[in-house]
C-alpha positions in Angstrom: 232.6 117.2 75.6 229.2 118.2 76.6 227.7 118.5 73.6 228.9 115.0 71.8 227.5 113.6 75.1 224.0 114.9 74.2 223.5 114.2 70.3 225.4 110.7 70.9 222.6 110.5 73.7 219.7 111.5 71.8 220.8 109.7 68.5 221.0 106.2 71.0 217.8 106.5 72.4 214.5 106.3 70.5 213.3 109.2 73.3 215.1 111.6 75.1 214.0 113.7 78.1 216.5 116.0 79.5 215.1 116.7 83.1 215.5 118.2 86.4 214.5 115.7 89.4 212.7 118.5 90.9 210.7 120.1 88.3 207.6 119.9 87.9 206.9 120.7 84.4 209.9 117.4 83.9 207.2 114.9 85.7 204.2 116.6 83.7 206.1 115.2 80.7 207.6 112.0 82.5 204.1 111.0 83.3 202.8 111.8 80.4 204.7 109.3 78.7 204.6 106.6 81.1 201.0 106.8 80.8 201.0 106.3 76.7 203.6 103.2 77.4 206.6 104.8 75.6 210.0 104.0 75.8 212.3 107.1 76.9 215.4 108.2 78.7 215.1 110.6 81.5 218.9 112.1 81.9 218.2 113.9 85.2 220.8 117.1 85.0 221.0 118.4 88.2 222.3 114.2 89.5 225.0 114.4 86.4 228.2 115.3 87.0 228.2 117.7 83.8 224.4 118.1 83.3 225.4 122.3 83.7 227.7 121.4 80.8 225.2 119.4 79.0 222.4 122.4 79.7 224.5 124.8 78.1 225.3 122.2 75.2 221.7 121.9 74.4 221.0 125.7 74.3 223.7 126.3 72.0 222.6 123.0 69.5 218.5 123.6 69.6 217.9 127.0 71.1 216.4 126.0 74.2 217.9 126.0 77.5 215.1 125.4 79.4 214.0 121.8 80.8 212.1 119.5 79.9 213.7 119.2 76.5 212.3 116.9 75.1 213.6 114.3 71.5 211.8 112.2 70.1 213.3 110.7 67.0 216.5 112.7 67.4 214.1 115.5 66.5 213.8 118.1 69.1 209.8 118.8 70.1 210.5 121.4 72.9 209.5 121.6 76.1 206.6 120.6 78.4 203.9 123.1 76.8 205.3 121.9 73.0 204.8 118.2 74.7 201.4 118.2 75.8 199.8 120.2 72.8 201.5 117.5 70.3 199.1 115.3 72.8 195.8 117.1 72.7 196.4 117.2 69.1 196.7 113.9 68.4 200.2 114.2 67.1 202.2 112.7 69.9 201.4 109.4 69.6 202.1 109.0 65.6 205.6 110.5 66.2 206.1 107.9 69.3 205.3 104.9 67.3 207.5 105.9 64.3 210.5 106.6 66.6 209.8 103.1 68.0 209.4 104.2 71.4 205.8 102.3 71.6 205.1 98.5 71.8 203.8 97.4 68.2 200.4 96.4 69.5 199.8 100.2 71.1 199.9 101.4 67.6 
């Protein structure tokens, strides 16, 4: 069930941050975009009753078990370190707008 929970998630949502409340490297990313103005989904795992489930389900579908995991677009971009280069090099914000997870006039 997990892992029909997490592609109907990230196909619904425009951007998709699978967090922990308590990680650090989650509110590096969190903050990161809030502070651009996007749109995203934070689906804290450690406050959902399956979010182990869901973990697991996203390791076996993209590789990567570790959190943030981050969609945008229902494409997966990675983590927190894969978040913040797409930033520095001006990439974030393109893929942002075309998922429509920024207001029209940021753009």
């Amino acid at each position: 069930m997990a892992l029909p929970k997490a592609k109907e998630i990230v196909s619904s949502n425009a951007v998709v941050v699978f967090s922990k409340s308590y990680c650090p490297f989650c509110v590096t990313v969190k903050d990161l975009l809030k502070q651009l103005g996007a749109t995203f989904t934070a689906v804290e795992l450690d406050k959902e009753s399956d979010g182990s489930e869901i973990q697991s389900a996203l390791a076996e579908w993209c590789g990567q078990r570790t959190v943030p995991n981050v969609f945008i677009g229902g494409k997966h971009i990675g983590g927190c370190d894969a978040t913040t280069a797409l930033h520095r090099e001006a990439k974030l914000l393109p893929l942002l707008t075309e998922a429509g997870a920024l207001p029209k006039t940021a753009a």
